[in-house]
C-alpha positions in Angstrom: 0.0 0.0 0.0 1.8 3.6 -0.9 2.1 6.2 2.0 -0.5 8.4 0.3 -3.3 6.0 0.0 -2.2 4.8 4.4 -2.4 8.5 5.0 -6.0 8.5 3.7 -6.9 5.9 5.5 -5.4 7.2 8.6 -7.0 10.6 8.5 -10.7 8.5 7.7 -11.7 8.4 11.7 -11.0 12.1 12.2 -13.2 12.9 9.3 -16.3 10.1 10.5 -15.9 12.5 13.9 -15.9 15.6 12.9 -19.5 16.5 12.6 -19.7 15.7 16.2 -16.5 17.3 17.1 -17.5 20.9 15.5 -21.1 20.4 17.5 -19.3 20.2 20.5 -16.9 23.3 19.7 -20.1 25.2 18.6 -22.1 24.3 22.3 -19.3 24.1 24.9 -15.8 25.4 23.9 -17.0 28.6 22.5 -19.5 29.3 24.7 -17.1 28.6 27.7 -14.3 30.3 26.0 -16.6 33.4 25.5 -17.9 33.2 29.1 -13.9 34.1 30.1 -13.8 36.7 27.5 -17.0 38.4 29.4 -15.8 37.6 32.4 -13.1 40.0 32.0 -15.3 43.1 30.5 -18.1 45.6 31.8 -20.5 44.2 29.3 -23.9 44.9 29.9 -26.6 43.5 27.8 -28.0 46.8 27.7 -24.4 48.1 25.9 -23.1 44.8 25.1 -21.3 46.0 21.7 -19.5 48.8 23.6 -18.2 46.3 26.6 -14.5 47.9 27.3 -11.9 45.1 29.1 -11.4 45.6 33.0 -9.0 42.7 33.4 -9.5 41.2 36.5 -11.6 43.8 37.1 -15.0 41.5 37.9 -12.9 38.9 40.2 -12.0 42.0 42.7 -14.9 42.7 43.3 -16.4 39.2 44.0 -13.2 39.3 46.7 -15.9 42.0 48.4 -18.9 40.5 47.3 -20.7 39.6 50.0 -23.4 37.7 48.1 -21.1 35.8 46.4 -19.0 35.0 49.3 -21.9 34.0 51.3 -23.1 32.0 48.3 -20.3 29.6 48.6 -21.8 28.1 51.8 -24.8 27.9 50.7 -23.9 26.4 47.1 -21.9 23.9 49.2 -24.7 23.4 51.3 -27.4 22.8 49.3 -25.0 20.5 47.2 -24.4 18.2 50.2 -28.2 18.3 51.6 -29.5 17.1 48.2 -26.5 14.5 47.0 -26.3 13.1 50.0 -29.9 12.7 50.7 -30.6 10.9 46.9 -27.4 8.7 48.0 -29.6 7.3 51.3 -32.4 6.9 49.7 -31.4 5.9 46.6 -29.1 2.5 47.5 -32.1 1.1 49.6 -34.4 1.3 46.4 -32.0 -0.2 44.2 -30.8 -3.2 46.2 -34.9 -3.7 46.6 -35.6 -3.8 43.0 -33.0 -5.9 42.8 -34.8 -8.7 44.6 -37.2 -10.9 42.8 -40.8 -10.2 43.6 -43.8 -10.0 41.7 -44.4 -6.3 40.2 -40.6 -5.7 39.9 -40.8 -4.7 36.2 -43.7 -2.7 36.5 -42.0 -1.0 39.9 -38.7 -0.2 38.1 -40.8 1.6 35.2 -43.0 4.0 37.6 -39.7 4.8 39.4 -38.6 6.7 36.7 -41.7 9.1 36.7 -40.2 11.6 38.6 -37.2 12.3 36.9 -39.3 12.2 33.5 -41.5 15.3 35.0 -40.2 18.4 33.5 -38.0 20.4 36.7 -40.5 23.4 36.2 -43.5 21.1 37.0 -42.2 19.5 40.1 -40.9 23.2 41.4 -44.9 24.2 41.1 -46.7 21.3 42.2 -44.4 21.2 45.5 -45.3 24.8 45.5 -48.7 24.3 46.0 -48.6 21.7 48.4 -46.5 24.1 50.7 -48.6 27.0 49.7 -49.7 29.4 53.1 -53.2 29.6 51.9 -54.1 26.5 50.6 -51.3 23.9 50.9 -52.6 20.3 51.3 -48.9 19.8 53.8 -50.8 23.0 56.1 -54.1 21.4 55.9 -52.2 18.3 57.1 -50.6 19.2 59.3 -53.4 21.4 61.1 -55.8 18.3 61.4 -53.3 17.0 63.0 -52.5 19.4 65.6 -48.8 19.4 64.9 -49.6 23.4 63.5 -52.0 26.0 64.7 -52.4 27.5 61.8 -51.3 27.2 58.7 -47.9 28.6 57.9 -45.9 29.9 55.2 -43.0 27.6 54.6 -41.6 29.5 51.3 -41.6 32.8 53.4 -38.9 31.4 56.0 -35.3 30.7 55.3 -34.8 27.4 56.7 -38.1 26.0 56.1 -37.6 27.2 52.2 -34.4 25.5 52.2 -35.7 22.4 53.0 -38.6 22.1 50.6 -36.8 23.2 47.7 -34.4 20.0 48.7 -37.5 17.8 49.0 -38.5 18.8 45.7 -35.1 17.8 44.2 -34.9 14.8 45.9 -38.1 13.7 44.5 -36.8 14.6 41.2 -33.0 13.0 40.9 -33.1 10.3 43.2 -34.9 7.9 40.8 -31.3 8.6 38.5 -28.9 7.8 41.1 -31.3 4.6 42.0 -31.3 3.4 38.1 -27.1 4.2 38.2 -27.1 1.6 41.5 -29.4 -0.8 40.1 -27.4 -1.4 37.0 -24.4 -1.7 39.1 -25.6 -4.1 41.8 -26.7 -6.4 38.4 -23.2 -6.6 37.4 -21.6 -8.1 40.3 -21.0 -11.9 40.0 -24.0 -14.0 41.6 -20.9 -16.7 42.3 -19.8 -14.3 45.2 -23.1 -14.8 47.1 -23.6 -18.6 46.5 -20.3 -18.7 48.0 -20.9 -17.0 50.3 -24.2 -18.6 51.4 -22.0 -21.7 51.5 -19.8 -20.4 53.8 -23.0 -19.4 56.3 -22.5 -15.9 56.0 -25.8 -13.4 57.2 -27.3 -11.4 54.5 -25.9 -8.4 56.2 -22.6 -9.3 56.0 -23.1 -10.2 52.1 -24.3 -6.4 51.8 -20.9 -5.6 53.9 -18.3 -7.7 52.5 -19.4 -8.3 48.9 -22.5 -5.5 47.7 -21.2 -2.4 49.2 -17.2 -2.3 48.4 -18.2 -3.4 44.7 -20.7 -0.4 44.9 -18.9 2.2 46.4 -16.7 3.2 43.7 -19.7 4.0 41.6 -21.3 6.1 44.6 -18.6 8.1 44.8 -18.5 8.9 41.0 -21.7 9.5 40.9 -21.4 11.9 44.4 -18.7 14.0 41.9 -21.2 13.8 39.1 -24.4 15.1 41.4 -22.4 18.0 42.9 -21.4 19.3 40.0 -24.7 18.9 38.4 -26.1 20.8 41.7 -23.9 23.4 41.7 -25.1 24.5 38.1 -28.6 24.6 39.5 -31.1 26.6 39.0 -34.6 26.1 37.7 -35.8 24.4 40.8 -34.5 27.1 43.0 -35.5 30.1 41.4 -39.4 29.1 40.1 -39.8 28.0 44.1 -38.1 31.1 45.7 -36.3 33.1 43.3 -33.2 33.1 45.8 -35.2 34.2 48.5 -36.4 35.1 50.7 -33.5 37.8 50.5 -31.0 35.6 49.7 -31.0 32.6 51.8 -31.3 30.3 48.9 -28.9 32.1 46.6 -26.6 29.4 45.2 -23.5 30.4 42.8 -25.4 29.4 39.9 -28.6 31.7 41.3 -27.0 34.7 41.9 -24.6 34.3 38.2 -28.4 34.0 36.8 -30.3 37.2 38.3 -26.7 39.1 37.7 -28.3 38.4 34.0 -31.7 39.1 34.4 -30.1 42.6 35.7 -28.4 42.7 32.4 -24.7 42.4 34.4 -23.5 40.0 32.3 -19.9 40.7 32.3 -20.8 40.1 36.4 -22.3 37.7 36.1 -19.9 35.8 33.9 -17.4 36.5 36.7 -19.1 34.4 39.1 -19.8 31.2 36.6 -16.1 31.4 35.7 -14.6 32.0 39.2 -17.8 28.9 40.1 -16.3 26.7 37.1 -12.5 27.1 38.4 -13.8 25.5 41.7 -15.3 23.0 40.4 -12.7 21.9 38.6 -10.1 22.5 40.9 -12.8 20.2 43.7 -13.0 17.8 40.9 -9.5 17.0 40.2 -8.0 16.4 44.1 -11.7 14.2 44.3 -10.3 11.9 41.2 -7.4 12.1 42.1 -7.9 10.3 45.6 -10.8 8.3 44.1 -8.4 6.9 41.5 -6.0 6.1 44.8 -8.6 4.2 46.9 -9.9 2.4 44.0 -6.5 1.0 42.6 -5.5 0.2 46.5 -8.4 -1.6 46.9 -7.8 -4.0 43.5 
């Protein structure tokens, strides 16, 4: 075969990939390379064409920002309330419909309904079941003497917090499960007849053999959840819009009304300086991940 006709061939995979390569330019590197770009203006959208470059401009004043700087906690916290929460209730599902029962097929369909409802739709029906005036959790709660009367849960910080993390739950938990499931079907049914042989409890099966074989799939899916939280925001903002005040103002919140405020070169700050940790976060958790998992092999 000549050189030319092996160099076709060569440059043949690159060309069945490039359709999908240029997509992926067009809807992540140039947006995110734009993103820096704005990052480092004034741009407004209501002047956007006459955005002059302030450098690093943007990132001094998040160093005073006490939004922003108070949005840290609560980005962190919010990620932590709602991964971790899925996480509990999602491995106790899994290894459930794992079992054989009657109604498992069916069970494993209808668990997926809630991550199938559009975000927007959970945010409002959980909105009306907390509502002050005419929430079905009030009218609950007042017949049965646990409230006097029926209170405003979206109105008070913590209570806020705490439904808008319900209301996520309920909506990515069935994921995580499904990510589990699949997992806990992969590992070698030889392992628990031995097991069994060797009289172990089914406790200690779930100790010694389900959980280490499961755990390195938690935890990348932990890494995948945070981040996923941390860029947020539909849920938080058709609940509470941030509020009230700005209890519930994540990173990803506050970068979003920046832009509804037409600060965009702002606002671009804060889902650049967001992104950086992130990445940062994300690259000591692999790393150590990747350590843990090879030492345990």
């Amino acid at each position: 075969m000549s050189p030319a006709r092996r160099r076709r061939l060569d440059l043949l995979p690159y060309l069945l990939i490039s359709p999908i390569a240029l997509l992926l330019l067009a809807i992540s590197v140039y947006p995110a390379l734009y993103a820096i770009w704005l990052a480092g203006t004034d741009a407004s959208l209501l002047r956007l064409a006459r955005a002059q470059f302030i450098g690093l401009g943007n990132f001094v004043r998040l160093a005073g920002d006490g939004v922003f700087l108070e949005g840290l906690w609560r980005t962190l916290r919010w990620d932590m309330a709602v991964v971790l929460t899925e996480l509990a209730i999602a491995l106790p599902i899994a290894l459930l419909l794992n079992a054989g029962f009657h109604g498992r097929g069916f069970l494993r369909a209808a668990m997926m309904v809630p991550y199938i409802t559009p975000p927007a739709v959970v945010a409002l029906v959980f909105c009306y079941m907390v509502d002050g005036n005419f929430g079905i959790l009030n009218d609950l709660l007042v017949r049965l003497g646990i409230l006097d009367q029926y209170f405003s849960f979206l109105s008070d910080p913590t209570a806020s917090f705490w439904v808008i993390v319900s209301a996520m739950v309920w909506y990515g938990t069935p994921l995580m499960t499904l990510i589990l499931l699949a997992v806990r079907q992969t590992i070698p049914p030889e392992l628990y007849e031995a097991a069994k042989v060797d009289g172990a409890s089914p406790l200690r099966m779930f100790w010694h053999i389900t959980l280490p074989h499961l755990v390195p799939s938690m935890l990348f899916l932990v890494l995948l959840r945070t981040i996923w939280m941390s860029n947020h925001v539909d849920m938080i903002f058709i609940m509470t819009q941030g509020g009230p005040g700005f209890s519930n103002y994540t990173e990803a919140v506050y970068s979003f009304k920046l832009t509804t405020q037409f600060e965009i070169g702002y606002a671009s700050a804060v889902a650049v300086t967001l992104s950086i940790l992130l990445v940062a976060a994300s690259a000591f958790y692999v790393r150590h991940l990747a350590r843990s998992v090879l030492v345990t092999k």
